[in-house]
TORZARO-978598 format. One record per residue (C-alpha): y, z, x. Coordinates in steps of 0.02 Angstrom, whole numbers, padded with zeros to 5 digits. Layout:
% TORZARO-978598
        Y        Z        X
        Y        Z        X
...
% end
This chain:
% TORZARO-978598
        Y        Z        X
    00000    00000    00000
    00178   -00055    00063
    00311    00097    00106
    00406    00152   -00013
    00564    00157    00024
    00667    00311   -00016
    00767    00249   -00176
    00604    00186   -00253
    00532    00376   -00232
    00623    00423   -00377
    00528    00302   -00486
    00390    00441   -00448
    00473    00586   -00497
    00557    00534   -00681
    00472    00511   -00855
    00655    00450   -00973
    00732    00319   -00913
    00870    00236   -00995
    00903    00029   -00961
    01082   -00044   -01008
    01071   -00227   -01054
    00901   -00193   -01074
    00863   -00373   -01192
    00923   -00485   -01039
    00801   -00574   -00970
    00791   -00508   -00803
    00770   -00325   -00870
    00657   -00346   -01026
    00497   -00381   -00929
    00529   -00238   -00810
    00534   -00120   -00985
    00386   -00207   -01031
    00315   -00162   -00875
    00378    00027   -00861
    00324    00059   -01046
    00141    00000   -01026
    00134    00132   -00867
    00196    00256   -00975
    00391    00294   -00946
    00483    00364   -01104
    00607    00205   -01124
    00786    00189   -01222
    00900    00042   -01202
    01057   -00009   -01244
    01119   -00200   -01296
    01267   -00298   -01371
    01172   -00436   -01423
    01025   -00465   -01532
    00895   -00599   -01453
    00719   -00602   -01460
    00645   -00537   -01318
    00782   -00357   -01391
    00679   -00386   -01533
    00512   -00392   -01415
    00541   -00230   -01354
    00596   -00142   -01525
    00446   -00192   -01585
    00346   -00100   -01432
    00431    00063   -01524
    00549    00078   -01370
    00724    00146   -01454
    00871    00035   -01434
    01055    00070   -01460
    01176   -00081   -01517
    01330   -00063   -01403
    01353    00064   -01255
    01397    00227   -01276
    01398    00380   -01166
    01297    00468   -01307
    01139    00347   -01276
    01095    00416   -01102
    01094    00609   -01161
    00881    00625   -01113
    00892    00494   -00994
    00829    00555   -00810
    00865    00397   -00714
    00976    00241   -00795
    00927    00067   -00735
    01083   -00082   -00767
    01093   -00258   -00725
    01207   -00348   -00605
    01296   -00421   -00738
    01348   -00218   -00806
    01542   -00204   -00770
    01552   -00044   -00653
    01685    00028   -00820
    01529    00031   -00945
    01536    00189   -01020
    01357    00235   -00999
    01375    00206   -00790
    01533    00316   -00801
    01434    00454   -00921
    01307    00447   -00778
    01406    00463   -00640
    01490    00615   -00717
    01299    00698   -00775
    01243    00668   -00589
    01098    00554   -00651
    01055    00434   -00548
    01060    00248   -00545
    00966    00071   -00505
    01023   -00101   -00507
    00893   -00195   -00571
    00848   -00280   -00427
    00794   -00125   -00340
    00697   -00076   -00494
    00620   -00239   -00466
    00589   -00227   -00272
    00529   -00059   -00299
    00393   -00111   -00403
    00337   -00258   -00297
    00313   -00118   -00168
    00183   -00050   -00285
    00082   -00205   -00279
   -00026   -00263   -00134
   -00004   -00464   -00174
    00160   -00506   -00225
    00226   -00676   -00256
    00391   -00711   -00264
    00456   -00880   -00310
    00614   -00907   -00263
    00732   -01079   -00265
    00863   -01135   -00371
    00796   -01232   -00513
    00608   -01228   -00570
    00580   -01035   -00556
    00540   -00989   -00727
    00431   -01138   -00762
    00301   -01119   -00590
    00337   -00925   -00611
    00243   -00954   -00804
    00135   -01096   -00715
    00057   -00971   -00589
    00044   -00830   -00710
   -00033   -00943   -00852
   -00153   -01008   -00694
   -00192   -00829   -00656
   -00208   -00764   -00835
   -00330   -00868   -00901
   -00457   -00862   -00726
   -00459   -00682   -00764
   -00344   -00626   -00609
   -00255   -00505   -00743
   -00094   -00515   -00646
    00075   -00419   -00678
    00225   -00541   -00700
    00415   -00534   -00731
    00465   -00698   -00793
    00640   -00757   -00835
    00590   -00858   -01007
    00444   -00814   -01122
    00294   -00891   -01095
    00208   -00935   -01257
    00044   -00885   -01190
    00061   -00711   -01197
    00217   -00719   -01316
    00317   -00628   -01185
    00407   -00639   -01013
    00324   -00477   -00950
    00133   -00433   -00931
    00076   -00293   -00844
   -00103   -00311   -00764
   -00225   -00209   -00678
   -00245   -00303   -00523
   -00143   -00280   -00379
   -00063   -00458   -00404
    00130   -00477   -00466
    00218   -00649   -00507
    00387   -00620   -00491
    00545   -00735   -00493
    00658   -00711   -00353
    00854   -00733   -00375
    00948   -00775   -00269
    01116   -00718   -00353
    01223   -00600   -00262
    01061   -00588   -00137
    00955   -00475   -00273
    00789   -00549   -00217
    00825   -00469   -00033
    00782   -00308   -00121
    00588   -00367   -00157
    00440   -00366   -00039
    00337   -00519   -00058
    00188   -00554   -00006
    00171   -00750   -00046
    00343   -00813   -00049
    00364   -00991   -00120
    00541   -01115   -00103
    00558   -01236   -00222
    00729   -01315   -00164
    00913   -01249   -00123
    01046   -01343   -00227
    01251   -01260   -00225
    01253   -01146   -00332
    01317   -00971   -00332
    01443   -01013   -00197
    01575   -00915   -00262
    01479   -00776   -00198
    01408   -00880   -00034
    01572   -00973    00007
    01459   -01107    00111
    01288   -01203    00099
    01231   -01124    00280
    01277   -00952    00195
    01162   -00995    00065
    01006   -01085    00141
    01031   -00922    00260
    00994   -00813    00115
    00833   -00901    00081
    00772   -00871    00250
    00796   -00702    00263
    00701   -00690    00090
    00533   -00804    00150
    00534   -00726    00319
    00487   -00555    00231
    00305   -00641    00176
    00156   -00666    00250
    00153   -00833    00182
    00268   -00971    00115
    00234   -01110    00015
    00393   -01231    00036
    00445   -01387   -00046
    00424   -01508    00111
    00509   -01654    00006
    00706   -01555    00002
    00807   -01538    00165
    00871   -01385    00135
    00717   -01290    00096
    00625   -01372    00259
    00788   -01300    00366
    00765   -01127    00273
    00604   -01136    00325
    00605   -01192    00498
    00536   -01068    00629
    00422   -00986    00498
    00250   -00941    00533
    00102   -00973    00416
    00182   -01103    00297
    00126   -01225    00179
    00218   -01371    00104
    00192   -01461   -00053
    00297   -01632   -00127
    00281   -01799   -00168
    00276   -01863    00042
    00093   -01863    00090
    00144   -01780    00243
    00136   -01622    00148
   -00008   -01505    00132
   -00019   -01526   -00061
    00042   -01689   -00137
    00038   -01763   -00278
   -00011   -01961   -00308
   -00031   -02086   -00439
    00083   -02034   -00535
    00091   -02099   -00721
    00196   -02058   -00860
    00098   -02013   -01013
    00184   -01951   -01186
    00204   -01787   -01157
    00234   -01783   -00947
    00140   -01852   -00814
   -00038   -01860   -00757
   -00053   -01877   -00584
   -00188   -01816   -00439
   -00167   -01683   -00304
   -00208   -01711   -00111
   -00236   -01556    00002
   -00233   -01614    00171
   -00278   -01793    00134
   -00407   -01753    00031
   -00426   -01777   -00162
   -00424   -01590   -00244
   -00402   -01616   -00427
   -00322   -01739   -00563
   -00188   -01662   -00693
   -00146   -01728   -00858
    00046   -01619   -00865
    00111   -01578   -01031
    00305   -01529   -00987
    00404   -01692   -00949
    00486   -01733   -00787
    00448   -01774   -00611
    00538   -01608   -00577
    00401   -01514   -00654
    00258   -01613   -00553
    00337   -01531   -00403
    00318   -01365   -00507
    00137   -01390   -00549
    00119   -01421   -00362
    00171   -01275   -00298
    00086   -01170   -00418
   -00060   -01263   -00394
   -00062   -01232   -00205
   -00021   -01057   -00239
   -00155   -01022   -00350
   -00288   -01120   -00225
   -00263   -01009   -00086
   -00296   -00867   -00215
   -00453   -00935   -00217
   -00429   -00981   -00417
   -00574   -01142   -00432
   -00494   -01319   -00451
   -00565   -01332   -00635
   -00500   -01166   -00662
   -00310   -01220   -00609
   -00333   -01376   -00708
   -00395   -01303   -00867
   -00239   -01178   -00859
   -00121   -01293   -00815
   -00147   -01425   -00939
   -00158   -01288   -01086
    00024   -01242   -01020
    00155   -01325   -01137
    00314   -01267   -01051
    00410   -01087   -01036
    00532   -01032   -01179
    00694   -01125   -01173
    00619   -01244   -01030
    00631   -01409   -01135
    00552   -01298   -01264
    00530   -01428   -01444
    00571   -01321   -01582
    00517   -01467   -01707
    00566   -01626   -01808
    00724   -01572   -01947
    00784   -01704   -02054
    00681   -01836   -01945
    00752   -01798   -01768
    00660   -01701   -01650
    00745   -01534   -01573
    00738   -01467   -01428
    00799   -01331   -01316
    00820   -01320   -01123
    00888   -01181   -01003
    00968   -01308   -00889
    01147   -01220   -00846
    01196   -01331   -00665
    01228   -01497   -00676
    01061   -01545   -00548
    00953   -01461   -00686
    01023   -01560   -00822
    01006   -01723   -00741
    00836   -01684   -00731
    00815   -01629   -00904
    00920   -01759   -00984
    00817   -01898   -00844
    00670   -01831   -00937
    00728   -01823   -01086
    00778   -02008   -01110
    00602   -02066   -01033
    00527   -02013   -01189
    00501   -02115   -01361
    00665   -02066   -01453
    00808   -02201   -01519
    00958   -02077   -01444
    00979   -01920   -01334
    01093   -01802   -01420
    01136   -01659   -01291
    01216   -01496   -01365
    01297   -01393   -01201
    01359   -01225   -01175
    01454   -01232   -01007
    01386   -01046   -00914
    01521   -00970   -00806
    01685   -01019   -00774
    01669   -01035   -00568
    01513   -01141   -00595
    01605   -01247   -00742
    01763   -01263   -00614
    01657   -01296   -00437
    01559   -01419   -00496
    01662   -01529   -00652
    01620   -01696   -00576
    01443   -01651   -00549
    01426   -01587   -00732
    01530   -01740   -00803
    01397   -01866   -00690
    01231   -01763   -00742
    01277   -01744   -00938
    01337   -01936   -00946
    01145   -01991   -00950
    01163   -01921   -01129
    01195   -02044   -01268
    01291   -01913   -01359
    01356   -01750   -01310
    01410   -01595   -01417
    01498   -01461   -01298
    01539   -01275   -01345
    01687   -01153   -01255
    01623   -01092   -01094
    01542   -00941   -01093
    01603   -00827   -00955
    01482   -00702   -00943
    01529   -00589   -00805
    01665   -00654   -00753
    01851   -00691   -00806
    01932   -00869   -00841
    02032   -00884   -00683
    02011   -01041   -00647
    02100   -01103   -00797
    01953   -01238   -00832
    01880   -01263   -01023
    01751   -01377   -01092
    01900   -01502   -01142
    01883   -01517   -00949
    01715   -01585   -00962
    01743   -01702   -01114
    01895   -01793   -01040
    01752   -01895   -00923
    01642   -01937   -01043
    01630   -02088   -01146
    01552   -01994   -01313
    01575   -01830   -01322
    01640   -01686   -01459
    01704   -01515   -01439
    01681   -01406   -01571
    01716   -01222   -01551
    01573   -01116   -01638
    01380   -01133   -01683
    01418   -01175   -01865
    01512   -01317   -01789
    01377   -01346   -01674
    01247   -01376   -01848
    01371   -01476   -01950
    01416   -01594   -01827
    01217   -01618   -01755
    01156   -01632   -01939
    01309   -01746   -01955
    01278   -01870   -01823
    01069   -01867   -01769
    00993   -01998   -01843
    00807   -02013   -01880
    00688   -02033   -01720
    00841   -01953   -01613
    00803   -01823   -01494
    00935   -01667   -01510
    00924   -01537   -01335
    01034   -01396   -01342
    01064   -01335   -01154
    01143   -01176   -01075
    01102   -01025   -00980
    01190   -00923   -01125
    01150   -00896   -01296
    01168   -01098   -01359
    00972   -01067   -01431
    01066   -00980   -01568
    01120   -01133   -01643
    00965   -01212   -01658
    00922   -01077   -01758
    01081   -01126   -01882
    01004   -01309   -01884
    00854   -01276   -01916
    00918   -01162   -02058
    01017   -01272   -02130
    00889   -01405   -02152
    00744   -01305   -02209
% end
């Protein structure tokens, strides 16, 4: 068993603990997690979503806004990064003496409880080969622990806490968290700019990546991107996987089918297995790949691996169909920087629709502003596009940018400033045998929900 180190001790030595923003996504599958080991769990939220619901429905007691009075039996309080440092329940603590962890350290002090952990880390793709390997690892009986960014329909959850001493964790690389985790397997799936109004430069960035794979035994790295084969240079015990056959783990013969591709997998030259993928895109063939190696050198059987992987139709909110309404298909994608929406849009038009009707929240206002061109480029592969106000998140509008911003370089595109507007104007325009794919990092699912509504 890894050290502990002395801020995880305390993990040891509490029962109550208390977890503000506790529906997010990054700190819902760590209470799933803690309650199935037996911690007495409260939370606190702003927001109702469904994986809040998820954990009210485990009987953990959750309070609707923050309050210093929700803390009162708590013996440790756990917060996300995204927690302004004002929130009354981190001042109530402060002034009780209770102490505190960021979620990340929650998080890197449970990989330290774990013997094989696997961390995947990159800037797109980590939700979807996070589910891949866990789905892989599931269903061969490896009953693995995971923390999972989406929900994975498999277990209805982003969380599962196993019995083995396996964890599948995503690793983020915003504001450095995943530095606080101790990975076993580490696996890079590609280094794109984001985030750089905390890491100012590209080096800074790639940088961070290294000092996160150098901490495993092992790294799988994608051995088709630039940046991720200059994170990994001077690395011991590596493997690559990509679409070059100079990696360990490629993938050939690849054919579009009507769901995604079906393609076969090398492993050092040699033929290891044929896939027939259900999730669209080329970007999720270098997903499958790296799960795929992963799960091979966990000694999961080739049949085993394919079985899984085929039976895996995507992670929630990774170009997640929600269903055909008034004869257009919907659909609903994560994809919040402009390299993931070219790749879900890309996708998205090489399927057997009439029109591509794309429905996007802009996520942050330093993203929105950095990158305008890029976002402008990746959403103009739409036929259509529906945008919403920005939504800030943590941060302030500083940068004076809004989504009018966006929609001046585009040749079709409408603003509209709630998710009423967003229904009325999708039902308005989508057409029979168009595809509609909401996008965002935020809460732009929600409006899907109005559609759907609307046209029950």
């Amino acid at each position: 068993m890894k050290t502990l180190m002395q801020e995880d001790k305390i993990i040891d030595s509490v029962k109550n603990i208390h977890m503000i923003g506790i529906g997010g996504s990054g700190m819902c599958p760590l209470a799933e997690i803690l309650h199935s080991k037996g911690y007495i769990l409260t939370g606190s939220d702003n927001n109702m979503s469904d994986p809040l619901k998820r954990i009210m429905d485990l009987g953990i007691k959750v309070f609707m806004g923050h309050s210093a009075d929700n803390i009162k039996d708590a013996e440790l309080i756990v917060y996300s990064a995204a927690i302004a440092k004002d929130n009354p329940e981190l001042v109530a603590a402060a002034q009780k003496g209770i102490p505190t962890l960021e979620r990340s350290h929650l998080l890197g002090a449970l990989t330290r409880r774990f013997n094989n952990v696997i961390g995947v880390a990159g800037t797109h793709g980590k939700t979807t080969t996070t589910s891949m390997i866990t789905q892989i690892l599931y269903l061969n009986k490896f009953d693995p622990t995971a923390v999972i960014g989406g929900k994975l329909p498999l277990i209805n959850s982003n969380g599962l806490a196993g019995k083995s001493d396996l964890m599948v964790c995503e690793a983020c690389e915003f504001v450095d968290t995943f530095l606080q985790m101790s990975p076993d397997i580490a696996v890079l799936l590609n280094i794109d700019n984001d985030h750089l109004d905390y890491f100012k430069t590209m080096d800074n960035l790639v940088e961070s990546f290294t000092k996160f794979i150098s901490m495993a035994k092992t790294v799988f790295y994608n051995g088709d991107d630039v940046l991720a084969v200059k994170a990994a240079n001077g690395i011991e015990n590596t493997v690559t996987f990509g679409f070059l056959k100079n990696n360990d783990y490629y993938a050939d013969n690849i054919k579009p089918e009507k769901f995604g591709f079906s393609f076969d997998v090398f492993k050092n030259g040699e033929f290891l297995i044929d896939i027939d993928l259900n999730v669209p895109g080329y970007h999720n063939v270098l997903n499958a790949l790296a799960a795929i190696s992963v799960c091979d050198y966990l000694k999961v059987s080739p049949l085993g691996i394919k079985s899984a992987l085929e039976s895996f139709k995507g992670a929630g909110r990774r170009f997640e169909f929600l269903g055909e309404y008034g004869g257009f298909m919907l659909a609903d994608d994560y994809a919040h920087h402009p390299t993931e929406i070219k790749a879900t849009l890309t996708a998205a038009k090489a399927l057997d629709y009439n029109r591509v009707i794309a429905v996007f929240q802009p996520f942050t206002f330093s993203r929105t502003a950095l990158l305008l061109d890029d976002f402008i480029d990746a959403l103009s592969i739409a036929d259509k596009v529906i945008l919403t106000p920005i939504m800030g998140s943590r941060e302030q509008n500083s940068y004076g940018v809004t989504s009018q911003d966006i929609a001046k370089g585009l040749d079709d595109c409408i603003c509209v400033e709630t998710f009423e507007d967003v229904a009325n104007t999708v039902i308005k325009f989508a057409k029979p045998g168009d595809l509609v794919i909401s996008m965002g990092g935020g809460d732009i699912y929600k409006a899907d929900y109005l559609i759907i509504e609307k046209l029950k």
